[in-house]
C-alpha positions in Angstrom: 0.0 0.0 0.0 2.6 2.5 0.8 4.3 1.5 -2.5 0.7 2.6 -4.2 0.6 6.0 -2.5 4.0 6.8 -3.6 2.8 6.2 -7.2 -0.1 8.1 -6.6 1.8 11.2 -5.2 4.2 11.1 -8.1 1.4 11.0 -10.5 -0.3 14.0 -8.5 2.7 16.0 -8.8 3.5 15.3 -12.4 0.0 16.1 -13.4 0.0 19.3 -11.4 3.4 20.4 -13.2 1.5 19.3 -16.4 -1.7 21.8 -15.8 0.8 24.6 -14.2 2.3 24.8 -18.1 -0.9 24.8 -19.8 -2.5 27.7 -17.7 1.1 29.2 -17.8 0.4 28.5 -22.3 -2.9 30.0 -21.5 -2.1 33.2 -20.3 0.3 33.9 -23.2 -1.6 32.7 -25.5 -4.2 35.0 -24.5 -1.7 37.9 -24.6 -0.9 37.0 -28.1 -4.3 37.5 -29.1 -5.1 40.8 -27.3 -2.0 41.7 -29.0 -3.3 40.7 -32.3 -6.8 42.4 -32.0 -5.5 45.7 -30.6 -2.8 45.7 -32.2 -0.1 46.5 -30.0 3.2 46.1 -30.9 6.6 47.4 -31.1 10.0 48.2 -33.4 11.9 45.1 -32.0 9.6 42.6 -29.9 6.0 41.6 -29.4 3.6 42.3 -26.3 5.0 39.1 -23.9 8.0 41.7 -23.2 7.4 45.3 -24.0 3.0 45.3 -24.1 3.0 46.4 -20.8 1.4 43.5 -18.7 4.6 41.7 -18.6 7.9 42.5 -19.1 11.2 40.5 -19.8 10.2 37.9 -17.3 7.3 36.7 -19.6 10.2 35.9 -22.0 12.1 34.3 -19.6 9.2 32.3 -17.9 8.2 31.2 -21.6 11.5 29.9 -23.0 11.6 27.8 -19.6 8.2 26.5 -20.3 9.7 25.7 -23.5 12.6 24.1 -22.2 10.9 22.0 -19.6 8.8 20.6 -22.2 11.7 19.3 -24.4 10.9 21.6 -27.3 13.9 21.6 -29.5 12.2 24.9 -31.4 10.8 28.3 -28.8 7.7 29.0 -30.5 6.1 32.3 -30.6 8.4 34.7 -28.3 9.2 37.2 -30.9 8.4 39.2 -33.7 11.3 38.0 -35.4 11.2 34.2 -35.3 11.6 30.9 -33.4 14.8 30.0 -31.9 15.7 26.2 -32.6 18.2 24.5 -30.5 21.1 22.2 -32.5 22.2 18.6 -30.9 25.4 20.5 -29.1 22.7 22.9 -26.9 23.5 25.9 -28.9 20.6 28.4 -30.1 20.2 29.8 -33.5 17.5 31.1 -35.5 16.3 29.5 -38.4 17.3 31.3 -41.8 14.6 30.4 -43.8 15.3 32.7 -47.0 17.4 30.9 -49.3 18.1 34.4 -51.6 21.1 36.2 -52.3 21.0 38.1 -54.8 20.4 41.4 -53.7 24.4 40.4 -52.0 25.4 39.7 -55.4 23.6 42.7 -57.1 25.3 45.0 -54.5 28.8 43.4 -53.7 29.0 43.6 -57.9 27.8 48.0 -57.6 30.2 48.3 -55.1 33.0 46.8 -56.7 32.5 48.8 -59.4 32.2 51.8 -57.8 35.7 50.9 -56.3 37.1 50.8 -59.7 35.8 54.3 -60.3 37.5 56.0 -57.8 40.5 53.6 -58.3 39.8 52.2 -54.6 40.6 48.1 -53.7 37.7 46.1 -52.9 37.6 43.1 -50.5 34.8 41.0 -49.6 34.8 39.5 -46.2 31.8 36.3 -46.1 31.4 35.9 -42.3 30.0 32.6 -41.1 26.7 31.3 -39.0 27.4 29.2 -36.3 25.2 27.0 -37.8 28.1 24.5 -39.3 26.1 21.8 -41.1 23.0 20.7 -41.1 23.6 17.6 -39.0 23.2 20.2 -35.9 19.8 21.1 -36.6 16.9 19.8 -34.9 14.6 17.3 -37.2 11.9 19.4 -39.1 13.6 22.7 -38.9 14.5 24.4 -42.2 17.3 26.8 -42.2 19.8 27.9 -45.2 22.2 29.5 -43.9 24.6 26.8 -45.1 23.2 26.7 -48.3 23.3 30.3 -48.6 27.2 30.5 -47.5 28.4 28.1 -50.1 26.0 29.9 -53.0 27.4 33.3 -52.0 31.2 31.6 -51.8 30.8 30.2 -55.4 29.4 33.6 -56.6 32.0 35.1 -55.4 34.4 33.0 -57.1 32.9 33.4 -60.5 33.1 36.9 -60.2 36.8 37.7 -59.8 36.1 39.4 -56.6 39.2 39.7 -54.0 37.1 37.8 -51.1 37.9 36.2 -47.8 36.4 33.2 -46.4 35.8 33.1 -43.1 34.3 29.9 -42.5 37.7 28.3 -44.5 39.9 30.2 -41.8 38.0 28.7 -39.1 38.3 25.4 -39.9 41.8 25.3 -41.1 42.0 25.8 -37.3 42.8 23.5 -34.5 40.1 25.1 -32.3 36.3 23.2 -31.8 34.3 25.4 -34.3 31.8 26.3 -31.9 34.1 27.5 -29.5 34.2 30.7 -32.1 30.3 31.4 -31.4 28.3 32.1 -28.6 25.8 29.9 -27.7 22.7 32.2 -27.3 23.8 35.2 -29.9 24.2 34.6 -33.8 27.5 37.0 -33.8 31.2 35.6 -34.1 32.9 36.0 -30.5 35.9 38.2 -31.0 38.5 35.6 -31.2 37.0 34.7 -34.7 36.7 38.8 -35.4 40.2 38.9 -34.6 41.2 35.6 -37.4 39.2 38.2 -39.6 41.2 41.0 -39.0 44.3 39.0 -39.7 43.1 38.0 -43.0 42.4 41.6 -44.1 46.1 43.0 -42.8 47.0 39.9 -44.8 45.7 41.6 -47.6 47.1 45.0 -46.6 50.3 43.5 -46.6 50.0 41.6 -50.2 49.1 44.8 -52.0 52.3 46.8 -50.4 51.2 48.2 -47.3 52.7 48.7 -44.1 51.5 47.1 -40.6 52.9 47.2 -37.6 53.3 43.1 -36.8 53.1 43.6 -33.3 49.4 44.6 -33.0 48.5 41.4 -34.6 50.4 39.1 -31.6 47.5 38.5 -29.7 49.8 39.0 -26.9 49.9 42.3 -27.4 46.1 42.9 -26.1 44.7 42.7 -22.8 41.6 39.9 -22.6 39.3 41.0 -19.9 36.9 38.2 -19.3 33.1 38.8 -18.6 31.1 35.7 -17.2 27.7 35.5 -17.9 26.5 39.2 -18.9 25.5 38.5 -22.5 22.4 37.7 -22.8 22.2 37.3 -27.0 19.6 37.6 -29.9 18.3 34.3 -29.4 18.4 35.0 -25.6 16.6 38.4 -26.1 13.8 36.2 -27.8 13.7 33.1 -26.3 15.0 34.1 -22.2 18.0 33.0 -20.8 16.7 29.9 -19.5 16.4 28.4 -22.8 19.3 29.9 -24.8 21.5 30.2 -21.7 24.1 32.9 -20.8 27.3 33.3 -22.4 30.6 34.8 -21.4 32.1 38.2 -22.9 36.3 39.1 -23.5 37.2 41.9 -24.3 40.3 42.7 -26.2 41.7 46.0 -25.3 45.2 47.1 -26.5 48.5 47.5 -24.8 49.9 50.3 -26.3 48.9 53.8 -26.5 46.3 55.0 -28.3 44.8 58.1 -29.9 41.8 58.0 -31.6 38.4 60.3 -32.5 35.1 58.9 -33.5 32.5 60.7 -35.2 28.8 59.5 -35.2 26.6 62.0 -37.2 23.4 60.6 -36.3 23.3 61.0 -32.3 25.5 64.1 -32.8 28.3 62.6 -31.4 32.2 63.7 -31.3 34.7 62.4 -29.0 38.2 62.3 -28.8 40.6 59.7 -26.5 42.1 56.7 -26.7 41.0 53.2 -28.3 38.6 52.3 -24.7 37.3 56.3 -24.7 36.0 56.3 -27.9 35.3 52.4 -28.7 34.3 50.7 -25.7 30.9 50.6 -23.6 31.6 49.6 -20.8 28.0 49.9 -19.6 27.1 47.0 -21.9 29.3 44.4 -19.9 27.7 44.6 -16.0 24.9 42.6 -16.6 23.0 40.5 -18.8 19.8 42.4 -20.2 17.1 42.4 -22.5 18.0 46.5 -23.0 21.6 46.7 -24.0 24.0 43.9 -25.2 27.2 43.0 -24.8 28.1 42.0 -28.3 28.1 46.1 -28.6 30.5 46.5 -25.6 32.6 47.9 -29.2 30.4 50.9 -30.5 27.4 51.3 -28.9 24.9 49.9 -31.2 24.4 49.9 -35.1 24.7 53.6 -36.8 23.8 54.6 -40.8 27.5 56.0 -40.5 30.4 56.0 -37.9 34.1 58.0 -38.8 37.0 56.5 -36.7 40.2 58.2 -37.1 43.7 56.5 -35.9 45.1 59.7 -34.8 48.5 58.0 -34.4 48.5 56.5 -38.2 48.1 59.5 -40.7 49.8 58.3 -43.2 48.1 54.6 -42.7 45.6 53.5 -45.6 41.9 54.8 -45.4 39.1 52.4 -45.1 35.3 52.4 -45.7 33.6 49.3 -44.3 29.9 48.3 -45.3 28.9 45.9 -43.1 26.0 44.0 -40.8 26.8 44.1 -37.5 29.0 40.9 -37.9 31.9 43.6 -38.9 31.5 45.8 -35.2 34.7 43.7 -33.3 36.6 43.1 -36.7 35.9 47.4 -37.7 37.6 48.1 -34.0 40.6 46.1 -34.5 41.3 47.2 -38.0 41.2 50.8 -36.9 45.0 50.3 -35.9 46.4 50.0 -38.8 44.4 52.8 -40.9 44.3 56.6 -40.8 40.7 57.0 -41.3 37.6 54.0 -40.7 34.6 54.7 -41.9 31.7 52.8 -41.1 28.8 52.2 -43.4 25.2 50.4 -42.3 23.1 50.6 -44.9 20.0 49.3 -42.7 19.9 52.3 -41.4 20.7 54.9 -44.0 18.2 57.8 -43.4 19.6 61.2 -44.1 22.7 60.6 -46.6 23.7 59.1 -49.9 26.5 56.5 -49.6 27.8 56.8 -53.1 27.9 60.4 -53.1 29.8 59.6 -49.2 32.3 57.2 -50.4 33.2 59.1 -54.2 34.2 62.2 -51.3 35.6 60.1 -48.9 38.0 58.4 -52.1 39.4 55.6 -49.6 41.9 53.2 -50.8 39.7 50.1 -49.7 36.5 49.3 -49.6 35.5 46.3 -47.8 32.0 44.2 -47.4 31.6 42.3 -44.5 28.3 40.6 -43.7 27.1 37.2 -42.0 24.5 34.9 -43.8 21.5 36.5 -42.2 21.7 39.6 -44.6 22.5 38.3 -47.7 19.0 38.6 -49.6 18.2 42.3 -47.7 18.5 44.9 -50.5 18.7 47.7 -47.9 21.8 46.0 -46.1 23.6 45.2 -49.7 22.9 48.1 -51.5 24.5 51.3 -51.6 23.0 53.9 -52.4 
């Protein structure tokens, strides 16, 4: 008998656990709706974080509803998508647009445009975490691969000088995931930094002179962050689920003098590389607010001037980039005179041809991940 009772208490409990997740289903499910019928909404999330009757612990509370109950996908938490998990734990969102060629059209503008004004013209192809498709969960579609070996083979056929990252990874002896984060869809900077390498590589091929020492890793202090970046898929799927990852940042040893310009916030500092690039204010906790992938500029600007006050004579640089370039943009800025940074996402108020013909760098360079590839606003200037 007391066996029996033991069974019966077990069964008690796991059916209470079973109706505490459907009520808890309930409640957001009804949110969704009143969301739907009234319309309410915002520019990055949906109601079950920002509507007002509950705030970023409806997203946490959600994804560990989700988690408890074995889902392999997040369903519903965001605005802009599910977030699947892959067989090694880490989170990703799904790519489901297979299209890129508004990337083409607008990698193939801007190299001519670079001809015109007599400019080089790299292409850097950053990589998704997503490796292969043996990671993904069973049912979930993503192309992000795909898409990474189309654009690859494009860029091949079109005689462009391009860099591929995912190549440079492997060729490592490092675990490939140990260059991600596990609940953000950015790079962590020690595969920005391989990046940055490559593009001094190129520097160095077409005559130019860098200073070897600031590409010794030793030559940078790595101040390590433990669990204050709570990333993209985190922000839509809550910590819970998509976990929390460490931050390092790399700062460098020497001195430093640099200004940085952003136009669209009015802002003009001068200082050294930490004064005018770092954020600290991004790194003391994890939040759904702020981010610590942008413990390096901030946030994403239409434009952002960086000048190397200690390299005048070093080459000048116009990146146009998704925000996969903000680490790899920082670390480049040593060994240029001027860095411009172009987002085309969130051009408003200036023309970016008109910008670079004035501008008349000696490179410029396209860096984007997978996730833009078939955006025409992100790929095209204009």
């Amino acid at each position: 008998m007391e066996k029996t009772k033991v069974q019966d208490s077990n069964t008690t409990s796991y059916k209470g656990l079973v109706y505490f997740f459907i009520v808890v289903i309930c409640i957001f499910t009804c949110i969704n709706i009143y969301e739907y019928i009234t319309g309410v909404d915002s520019q990055d999330t949906k109601g079950l974080n920002k509507m007002g009757l509950v705030e970023d612990q409806a997203v946490t509370v959600w994804g560990g509803v989700q988690k408890c109950l074995g889902k392999k996908q997040a369903y519903g938490s965001t605005t802009y998508g599910d977030v699947a998990k892959m067989s090694n734990g880490y989170s990703f969102m799904p790519e489901i647009d297979a299209d890129i060629s508004p990337m083409i059209n607008g990698m193939t503008e801007a190299k001519s445009l670079a001809d015109e004004i007599g400019a080089e013209f790299v292409y850097v192809q950053c990589p998704s975490k997503q490796l292969d498709k043996r990671f993904f969960p069973e049912g979930v579609m993503d192309y992000s691969v795909d898409k990474y070996d189309a654009m690859i083979s494009a860029l091949e056929a079109s005689g462009v000088y391009y860099i591929d990252m995912k190549k440079v990874l492997e060729s490592t002896d490092d675990d490939w995931f140990d260059y991600f984060y596990e609940s953000d869809h950015h790079w962590r900077n020690s595969g920005a930094f391989k990046a940055y390498l490559e593009i001094c590589n190129k520097f160095e091929a077409d005559g130019i002179s860098i200073n070897e020492s600031y590409l010794d890793i030793e030559s940078y202090e790595i101040k390590e962050y433990t669990d204050v970046f709570l990333g993209s898929h985190g922000r839509m799927a809550g910590p819970i689920y998509a976990g929390l990852d460490d931050y390092e940042l790399y700062l460098p040893k020497w001195d430093t003098s640099y200004s940085i310009n952003v136009p669209s916030i009015d802002l003009y500092e001068e200082g050294d590389f930490e004064q005018c690039l770092v954020h600290y204010e991004n790194l003391e906790e994890y939040s759904y607010d702020y981010y610590a992938y942008y413990a390096y500029l901030k946030e994403d600007y239409e434009l952002i001037e960086i000048e190397n006050k200690n390299l005048p004579d070093g080459p000048s640089v116009v990146v146009v980039r998704d925000s996969s370039a903000v680490p790899v943009s920082c670390f480049l800025s040593s060994q240029c005179s001027e860095l411009d940074i172009l987002d085309l996402r969130y051009l408003e108020d200036m023309n970016a041809i008109d910008y670079v013909r004035e501008k008349n760098p000696d490179y410029i360079i396209y860096m984007f991940g997978t996730g833009y590839l078939g955006d025409y606003e992100a790929a095209t200037l204009r």
